[in-house]
GUTOR-897763 format. One record per residue: residue number from 1; z, y, x of N, C-alpha, C in turn. Coordinates in nm, 3 decimals. Each point is the difference from the previous one (the first is absolute). Layout:
<nodes>
n;n.z;n.y;n.x;ca.z;ca.y;ca.x;c.z;c.y;c.x
NUM;Z;Y;X;Z;Y;X;Z;Y;X;
...
</nodes>
This chain:
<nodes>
n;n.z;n.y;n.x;ca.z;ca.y;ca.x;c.z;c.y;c.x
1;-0.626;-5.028;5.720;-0.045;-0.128;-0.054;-0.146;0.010;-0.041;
2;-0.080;-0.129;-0.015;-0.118;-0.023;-0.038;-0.039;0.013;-0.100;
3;-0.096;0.090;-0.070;-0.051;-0.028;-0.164;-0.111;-0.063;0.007;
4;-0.034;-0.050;0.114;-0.161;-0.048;-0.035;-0.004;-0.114;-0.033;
5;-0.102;-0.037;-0.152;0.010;-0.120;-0.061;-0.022;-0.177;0.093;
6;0.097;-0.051;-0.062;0.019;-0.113;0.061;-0.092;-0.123;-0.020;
7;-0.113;-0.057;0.035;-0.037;-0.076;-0.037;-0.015;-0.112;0.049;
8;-0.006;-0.170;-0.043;-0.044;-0.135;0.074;-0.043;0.005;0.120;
9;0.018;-0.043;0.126;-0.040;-0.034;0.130;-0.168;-0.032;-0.067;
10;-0.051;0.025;0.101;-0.194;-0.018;-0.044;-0.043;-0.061;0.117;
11;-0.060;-0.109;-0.003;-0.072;-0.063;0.139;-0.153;0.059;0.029;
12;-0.022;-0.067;0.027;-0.164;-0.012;0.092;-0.068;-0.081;-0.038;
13;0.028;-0.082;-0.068;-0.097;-0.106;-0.005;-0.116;0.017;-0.144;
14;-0.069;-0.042;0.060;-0.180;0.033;-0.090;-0.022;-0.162;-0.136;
15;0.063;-0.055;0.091;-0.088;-0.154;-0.091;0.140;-0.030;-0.104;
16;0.024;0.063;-0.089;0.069;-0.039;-0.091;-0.018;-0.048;-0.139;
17;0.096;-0.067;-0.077;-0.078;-0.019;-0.085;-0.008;0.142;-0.125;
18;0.138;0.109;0.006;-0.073;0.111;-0.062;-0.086;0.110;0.056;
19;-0.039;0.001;0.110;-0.091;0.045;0.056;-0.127;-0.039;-0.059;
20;-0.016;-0.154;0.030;-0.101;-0.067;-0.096;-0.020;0.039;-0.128;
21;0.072;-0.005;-0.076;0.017;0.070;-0.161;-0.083;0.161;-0.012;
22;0.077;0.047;0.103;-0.075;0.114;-0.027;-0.106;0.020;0.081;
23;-0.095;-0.069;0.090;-0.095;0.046;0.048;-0.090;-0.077;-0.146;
24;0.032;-0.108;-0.033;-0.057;-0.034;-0.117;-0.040;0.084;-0.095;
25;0.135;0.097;-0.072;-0.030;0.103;-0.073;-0.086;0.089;0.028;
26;-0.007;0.036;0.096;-0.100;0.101;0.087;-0.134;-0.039;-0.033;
27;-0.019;-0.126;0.046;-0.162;-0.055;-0.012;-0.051;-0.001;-0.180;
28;0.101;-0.015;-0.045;-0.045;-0.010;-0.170;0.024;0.173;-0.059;
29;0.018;0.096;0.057;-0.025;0.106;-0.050;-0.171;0.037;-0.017;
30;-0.082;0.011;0.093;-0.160;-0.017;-0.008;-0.064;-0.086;-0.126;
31;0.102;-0.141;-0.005;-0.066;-0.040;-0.109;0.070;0.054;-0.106;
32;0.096;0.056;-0.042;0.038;0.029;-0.111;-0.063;0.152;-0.046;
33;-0.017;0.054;0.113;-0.051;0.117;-0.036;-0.173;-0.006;-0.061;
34;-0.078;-0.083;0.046;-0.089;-0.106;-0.053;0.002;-0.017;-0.161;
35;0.063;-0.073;0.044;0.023;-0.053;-0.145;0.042;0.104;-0.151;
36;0.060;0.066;0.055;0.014;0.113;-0.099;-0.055;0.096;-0.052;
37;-0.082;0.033;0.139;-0.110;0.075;-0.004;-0.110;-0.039;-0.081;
38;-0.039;-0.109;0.014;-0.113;-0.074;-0.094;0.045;-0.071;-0.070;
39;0.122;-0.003;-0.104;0.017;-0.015;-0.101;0.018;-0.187;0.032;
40;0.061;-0.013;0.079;0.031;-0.131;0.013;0.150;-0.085;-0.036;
41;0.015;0.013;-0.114;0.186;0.088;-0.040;0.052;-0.109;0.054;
42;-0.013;-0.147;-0.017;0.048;-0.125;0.002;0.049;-0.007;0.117;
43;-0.096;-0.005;0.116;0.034;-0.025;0.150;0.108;0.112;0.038;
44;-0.062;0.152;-0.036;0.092;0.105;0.035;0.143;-0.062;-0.065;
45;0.030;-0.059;-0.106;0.157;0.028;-0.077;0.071;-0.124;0.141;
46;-0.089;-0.098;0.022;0.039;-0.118;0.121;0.065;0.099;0.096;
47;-0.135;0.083;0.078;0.022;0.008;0.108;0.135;0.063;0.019;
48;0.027;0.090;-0.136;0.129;0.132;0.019;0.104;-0.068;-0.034;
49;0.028;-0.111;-0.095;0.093;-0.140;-0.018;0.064;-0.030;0.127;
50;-0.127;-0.071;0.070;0.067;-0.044;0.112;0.028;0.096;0.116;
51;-0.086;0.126;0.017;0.148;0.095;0.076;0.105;0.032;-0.035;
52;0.010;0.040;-0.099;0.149;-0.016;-0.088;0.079;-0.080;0.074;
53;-0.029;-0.154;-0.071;0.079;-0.123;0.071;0.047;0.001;0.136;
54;-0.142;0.019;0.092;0.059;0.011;0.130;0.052;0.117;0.057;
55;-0.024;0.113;-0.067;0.124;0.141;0.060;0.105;-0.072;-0.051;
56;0.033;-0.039;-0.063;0.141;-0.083;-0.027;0.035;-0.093;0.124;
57;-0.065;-0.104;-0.034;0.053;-0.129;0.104;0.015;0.022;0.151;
58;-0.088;0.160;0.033;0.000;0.013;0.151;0.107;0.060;0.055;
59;0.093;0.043;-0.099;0.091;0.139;0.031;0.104;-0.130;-0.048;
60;0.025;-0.077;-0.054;0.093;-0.125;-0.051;0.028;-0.075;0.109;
61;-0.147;-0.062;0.084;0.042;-0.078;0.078;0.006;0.076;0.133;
62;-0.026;0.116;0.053;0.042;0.065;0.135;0.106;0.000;-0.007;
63;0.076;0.053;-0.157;0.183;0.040;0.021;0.064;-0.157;0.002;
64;-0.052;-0.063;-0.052;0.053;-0.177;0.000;0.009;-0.014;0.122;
65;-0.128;-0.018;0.081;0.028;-0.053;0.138;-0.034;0.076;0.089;
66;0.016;0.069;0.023;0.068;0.149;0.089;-0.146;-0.029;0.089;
67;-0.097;0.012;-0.088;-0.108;0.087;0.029;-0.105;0.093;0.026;
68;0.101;0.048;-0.049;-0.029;0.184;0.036;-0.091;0.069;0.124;
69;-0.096;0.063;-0.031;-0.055;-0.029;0.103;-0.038;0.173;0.010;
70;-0.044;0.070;0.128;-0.103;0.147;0.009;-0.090;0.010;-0.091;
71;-0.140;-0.157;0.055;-0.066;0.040;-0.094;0.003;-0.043;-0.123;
72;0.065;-0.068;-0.068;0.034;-0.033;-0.172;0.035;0.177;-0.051;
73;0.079;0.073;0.077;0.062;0.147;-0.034;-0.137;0.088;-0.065;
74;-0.063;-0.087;0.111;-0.169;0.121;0.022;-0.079;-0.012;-0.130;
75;0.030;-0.176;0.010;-0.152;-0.063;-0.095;0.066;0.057;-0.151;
76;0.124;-0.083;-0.063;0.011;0.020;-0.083;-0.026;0.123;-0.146;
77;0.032;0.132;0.112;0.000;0.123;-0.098;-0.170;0.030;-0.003;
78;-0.041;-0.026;0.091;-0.197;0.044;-0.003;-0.074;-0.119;-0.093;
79;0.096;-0.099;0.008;-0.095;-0.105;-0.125;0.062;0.075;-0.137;
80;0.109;0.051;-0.023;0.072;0.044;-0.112;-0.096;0.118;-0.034;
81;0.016;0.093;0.087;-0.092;0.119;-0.033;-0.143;-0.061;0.003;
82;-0.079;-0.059;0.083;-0.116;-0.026;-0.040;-0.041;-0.060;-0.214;
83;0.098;-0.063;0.001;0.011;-0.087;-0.153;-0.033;0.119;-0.064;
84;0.166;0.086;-0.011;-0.010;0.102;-0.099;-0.127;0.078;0.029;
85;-0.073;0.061;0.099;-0.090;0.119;0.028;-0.122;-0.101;-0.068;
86;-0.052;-0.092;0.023;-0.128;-0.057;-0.058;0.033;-0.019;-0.136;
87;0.091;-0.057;-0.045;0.023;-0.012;-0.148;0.031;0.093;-0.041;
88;0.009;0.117;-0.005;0.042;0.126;-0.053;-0.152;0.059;-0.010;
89;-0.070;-0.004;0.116;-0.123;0.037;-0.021;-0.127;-0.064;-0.056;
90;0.007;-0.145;-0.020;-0.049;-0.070;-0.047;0.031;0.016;-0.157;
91;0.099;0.029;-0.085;0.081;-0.017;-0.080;-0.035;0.122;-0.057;
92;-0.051;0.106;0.081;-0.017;0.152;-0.045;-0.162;0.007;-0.034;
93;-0.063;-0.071;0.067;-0.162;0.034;0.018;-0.068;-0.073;-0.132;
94;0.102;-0.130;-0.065;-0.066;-0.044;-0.123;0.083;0.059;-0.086;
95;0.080;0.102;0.002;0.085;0.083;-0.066;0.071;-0.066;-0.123;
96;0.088;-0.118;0.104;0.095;-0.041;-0.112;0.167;0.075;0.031;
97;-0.001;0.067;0.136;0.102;0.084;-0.005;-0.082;0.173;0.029;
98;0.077;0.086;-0.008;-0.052;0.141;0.013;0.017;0.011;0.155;
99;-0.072;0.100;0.062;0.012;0.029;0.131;0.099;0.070;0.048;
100;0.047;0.110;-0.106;0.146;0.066;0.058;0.091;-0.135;0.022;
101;0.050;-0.088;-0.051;0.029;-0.116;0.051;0.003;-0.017;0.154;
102;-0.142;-0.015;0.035;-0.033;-0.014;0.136;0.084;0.100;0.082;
103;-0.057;0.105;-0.028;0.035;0.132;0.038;0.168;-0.013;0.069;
104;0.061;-0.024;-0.104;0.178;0.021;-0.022;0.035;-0.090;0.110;
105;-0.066;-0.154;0.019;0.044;-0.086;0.109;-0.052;0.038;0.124;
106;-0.120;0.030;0.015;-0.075;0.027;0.168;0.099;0.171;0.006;
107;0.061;0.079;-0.097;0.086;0.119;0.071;0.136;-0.100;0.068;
108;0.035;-0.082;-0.104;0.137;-0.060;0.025;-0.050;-0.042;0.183;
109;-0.101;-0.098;0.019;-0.004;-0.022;0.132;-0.046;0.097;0.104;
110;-0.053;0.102;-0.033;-0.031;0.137;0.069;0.143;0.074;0.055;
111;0.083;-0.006;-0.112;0.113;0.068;0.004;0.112;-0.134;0.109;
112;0.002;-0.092;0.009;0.071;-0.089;0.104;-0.048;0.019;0.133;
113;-0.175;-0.016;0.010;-0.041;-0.037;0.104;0.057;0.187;0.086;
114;0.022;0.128;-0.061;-0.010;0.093;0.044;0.175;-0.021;0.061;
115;0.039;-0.080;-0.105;0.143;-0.010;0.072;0.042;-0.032;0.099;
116;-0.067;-0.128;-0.031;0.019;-0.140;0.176;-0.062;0.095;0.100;
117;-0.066;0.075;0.008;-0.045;0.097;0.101;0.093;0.103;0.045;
118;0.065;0.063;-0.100;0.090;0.105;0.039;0.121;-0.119;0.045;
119;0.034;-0.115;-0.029;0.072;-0.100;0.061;0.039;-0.047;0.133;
120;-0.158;-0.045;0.020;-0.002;0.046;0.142;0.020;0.098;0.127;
121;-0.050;0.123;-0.058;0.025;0.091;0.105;0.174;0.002;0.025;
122;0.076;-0.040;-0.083;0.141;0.004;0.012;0.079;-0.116;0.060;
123;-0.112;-0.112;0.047;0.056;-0.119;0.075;0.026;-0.167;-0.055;
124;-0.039;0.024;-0.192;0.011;-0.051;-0.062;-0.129;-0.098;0.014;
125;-0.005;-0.134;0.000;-0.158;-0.044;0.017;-0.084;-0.036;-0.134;
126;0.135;-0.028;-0.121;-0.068;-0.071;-0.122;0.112;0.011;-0.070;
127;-0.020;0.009;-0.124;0.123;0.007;-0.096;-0.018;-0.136;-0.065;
128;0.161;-0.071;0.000;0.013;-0.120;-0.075;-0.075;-0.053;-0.120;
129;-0.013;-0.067;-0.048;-0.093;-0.053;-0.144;0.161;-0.042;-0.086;
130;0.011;0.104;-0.144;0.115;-0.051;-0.042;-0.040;-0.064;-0.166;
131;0.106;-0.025;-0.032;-0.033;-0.117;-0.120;-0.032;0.091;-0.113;
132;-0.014;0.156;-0.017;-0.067;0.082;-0.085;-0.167;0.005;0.035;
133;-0.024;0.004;0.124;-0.151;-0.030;0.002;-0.075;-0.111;-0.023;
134;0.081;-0.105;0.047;-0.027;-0.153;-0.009;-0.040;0.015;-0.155;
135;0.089;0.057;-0.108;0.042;-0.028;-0.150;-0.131;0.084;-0.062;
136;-0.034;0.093;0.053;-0.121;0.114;-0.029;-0.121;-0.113;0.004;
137;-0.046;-0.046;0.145;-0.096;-0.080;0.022;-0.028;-0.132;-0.083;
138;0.113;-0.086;0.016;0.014;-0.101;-0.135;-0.013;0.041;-0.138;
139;0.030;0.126;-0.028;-0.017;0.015;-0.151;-0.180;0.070;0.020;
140;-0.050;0.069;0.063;-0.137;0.024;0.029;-0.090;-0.089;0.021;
141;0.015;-0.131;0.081;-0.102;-0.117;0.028;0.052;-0.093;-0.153;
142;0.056;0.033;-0.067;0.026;-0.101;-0.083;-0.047;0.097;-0.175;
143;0.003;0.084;0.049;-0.092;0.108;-0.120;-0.129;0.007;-0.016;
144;-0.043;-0.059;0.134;-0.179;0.055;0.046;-0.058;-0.151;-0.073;
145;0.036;-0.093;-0.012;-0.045;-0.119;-0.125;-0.047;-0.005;-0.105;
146;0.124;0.075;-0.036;0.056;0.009;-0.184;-0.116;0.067;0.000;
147;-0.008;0.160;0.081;-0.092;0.058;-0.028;-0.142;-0.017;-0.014;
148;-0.013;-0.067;0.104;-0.158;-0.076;-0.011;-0.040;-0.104;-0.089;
149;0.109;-0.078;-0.057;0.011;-0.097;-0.148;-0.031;0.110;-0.115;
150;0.065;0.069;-0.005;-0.008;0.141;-0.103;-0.124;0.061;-0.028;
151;-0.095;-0.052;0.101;-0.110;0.060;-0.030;-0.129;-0.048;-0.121;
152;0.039;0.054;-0.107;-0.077;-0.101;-0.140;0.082;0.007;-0.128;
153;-0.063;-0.075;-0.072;0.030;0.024;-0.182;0.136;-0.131;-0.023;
154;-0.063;-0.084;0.143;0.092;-0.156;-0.028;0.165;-0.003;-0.042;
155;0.008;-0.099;-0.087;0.162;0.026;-0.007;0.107;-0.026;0.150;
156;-0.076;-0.064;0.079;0.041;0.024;0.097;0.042;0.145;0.093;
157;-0.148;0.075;0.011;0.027;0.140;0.038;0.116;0.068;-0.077;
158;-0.034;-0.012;-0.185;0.127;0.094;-0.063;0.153;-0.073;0.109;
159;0.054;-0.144;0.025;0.094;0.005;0.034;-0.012;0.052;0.155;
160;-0.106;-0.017;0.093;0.058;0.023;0.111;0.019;0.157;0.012;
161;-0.043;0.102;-0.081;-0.038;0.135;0.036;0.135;0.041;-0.002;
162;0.094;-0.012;-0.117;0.126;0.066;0.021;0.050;-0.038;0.157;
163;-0.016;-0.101;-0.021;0.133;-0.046;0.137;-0.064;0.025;0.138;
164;-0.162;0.004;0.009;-0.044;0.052;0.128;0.048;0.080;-0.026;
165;-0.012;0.130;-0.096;0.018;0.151;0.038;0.193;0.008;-0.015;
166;0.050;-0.081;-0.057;0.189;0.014;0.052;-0.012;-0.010;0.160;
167;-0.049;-0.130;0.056;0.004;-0.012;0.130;-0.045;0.145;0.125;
168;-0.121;0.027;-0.084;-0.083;0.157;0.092;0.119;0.071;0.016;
169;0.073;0.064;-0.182;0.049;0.087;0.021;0.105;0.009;0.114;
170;0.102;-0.111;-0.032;0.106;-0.052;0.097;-0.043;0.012;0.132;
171;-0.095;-0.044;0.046;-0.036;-0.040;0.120;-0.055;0.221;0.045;
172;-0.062;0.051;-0.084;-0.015;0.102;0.058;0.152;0.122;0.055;
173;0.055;-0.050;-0.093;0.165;0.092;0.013;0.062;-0.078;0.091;
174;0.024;-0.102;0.004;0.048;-0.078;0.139;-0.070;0.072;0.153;
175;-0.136;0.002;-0.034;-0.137;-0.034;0.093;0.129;0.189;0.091;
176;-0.024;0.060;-0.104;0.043;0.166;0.037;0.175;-0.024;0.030;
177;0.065;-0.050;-0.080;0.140;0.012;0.054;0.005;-0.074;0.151;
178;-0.038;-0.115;0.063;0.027;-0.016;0.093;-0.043;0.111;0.114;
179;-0.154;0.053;-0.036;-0.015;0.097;0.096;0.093;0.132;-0.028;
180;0.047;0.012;-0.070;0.125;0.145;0.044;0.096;-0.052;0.024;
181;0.038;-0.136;-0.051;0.096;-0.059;0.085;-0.001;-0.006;0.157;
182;-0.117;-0.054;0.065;-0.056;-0.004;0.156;0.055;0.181;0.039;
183;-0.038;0.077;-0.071;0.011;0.126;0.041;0.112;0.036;0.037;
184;0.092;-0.044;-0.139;0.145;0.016;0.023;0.099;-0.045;0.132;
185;-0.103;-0.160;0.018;0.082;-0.065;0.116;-0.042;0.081;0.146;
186;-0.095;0.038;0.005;-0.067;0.120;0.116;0.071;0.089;0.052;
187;0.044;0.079;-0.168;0.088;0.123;0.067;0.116;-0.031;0.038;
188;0.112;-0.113;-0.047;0.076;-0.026;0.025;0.009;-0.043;0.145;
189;-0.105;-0.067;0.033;-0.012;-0.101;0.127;-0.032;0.136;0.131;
190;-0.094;0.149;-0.052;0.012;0.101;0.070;0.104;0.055;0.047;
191;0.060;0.043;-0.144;0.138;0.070;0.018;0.080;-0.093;0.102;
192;0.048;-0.066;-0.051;0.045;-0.135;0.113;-0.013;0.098;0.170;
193;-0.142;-0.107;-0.007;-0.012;0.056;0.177;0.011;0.112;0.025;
194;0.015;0.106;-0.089;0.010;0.139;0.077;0.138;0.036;-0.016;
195;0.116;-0.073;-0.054;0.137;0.023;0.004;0.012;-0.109;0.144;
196;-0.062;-0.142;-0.013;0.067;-0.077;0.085;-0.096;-0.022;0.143;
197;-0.106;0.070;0.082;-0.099;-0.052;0.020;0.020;-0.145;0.093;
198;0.104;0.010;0.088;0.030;-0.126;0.082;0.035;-0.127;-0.084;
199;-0.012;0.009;-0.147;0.049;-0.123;-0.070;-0.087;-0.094;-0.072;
200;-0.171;0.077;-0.023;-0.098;-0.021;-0.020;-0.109;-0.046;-0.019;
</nodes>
């Protein structure tokens, strides 16, 4: 029998509307990284708001109307990682978070991307996206706010700082359990083919 993860039929088609969503997100990473960089907090808290919103609505309405698409698979996780990697570094350089911070997430994606590689050579093309990473990323794009509100004496900052940094923490232990989770599903999905290989 088969262990390899099961996922939604995926089309072809380019002109969608979460395709749209996320090539959108894509184009507003440059400006957000902008904006943060030069201390432009207002536009930056917009721009990362509304990716938020739409990593939501794009992954809502593909599973609604069985839009699922190759490249939505593609776009989605490189606008996700693009978010976190500029705001993490943006976030580090006016040192309202510490850089081991940084550090701990670019290993977390060092340590996947080395995976999906050893993945491949075994026949595997991509490992599923499961609702522990999804939960990592949502609690991370929704921390990187608070945090940037947090920055100051305002009674505002005192409230957003706890709950950005609840969200970081969460989002960083998630960020790591799904990747040894991915690992876990690997060896299993190895072992597999080398007990079953014709089932594969």
């Amino acid at each position: 029998m088969t262990t390899t993860p099961v996922e939604p039929e995926r089309s072809d088609r380019v002109w969608t509307i979460p395709n749209l969503l996320s090539m959108l997100r894509l184009v507003g990473v440059p400006i957000f990284l902008w904006a943060i960089l030069t201390k432009h907090d207002t536009l930056a808290l917009v721009v990362l708001m509304l990716s938020g919103i739409s990593d939501y609505l794009d992954g809502k309405i593909a599973r609604k109307f069985n839009l699922i698409s190759n490249l939505g698979a593609l776009l989605d996780p490189i606008a996700d990682r693009l978010y976190i990697l500029s705001t993490l570094l943006g976030l580090a350089w006016r040192e309202i978070i510490p850089w081991w911070l940084v550090g701990v997430l670019i290993a977390r994606e060092v340590f996947l991307t080395l995976l999906l590689l050893y993945a491949r050579t075994k026949g595997l093309r991509e490992m599923p996206v499961h609702f522990v990473g999804k939960a990592a990323t949502f609690n991370l794009l929704y921390a990187f706010p608070c945090l940037l509100l947090a920055d100051g004496d305002s009674t505002l900052a005192q409230i957003a700082r706890p709950i950005g940094w609840g969200f970081a923490w969460w989002g960083i232990v998630l960020y790591w359990v799904a990747g040894l989770m991915y690992a876990v599903q690997l060896r299993r999905y190895v072992r597999a083919a080398t007990l079953h290989p014709t089932a594969t």
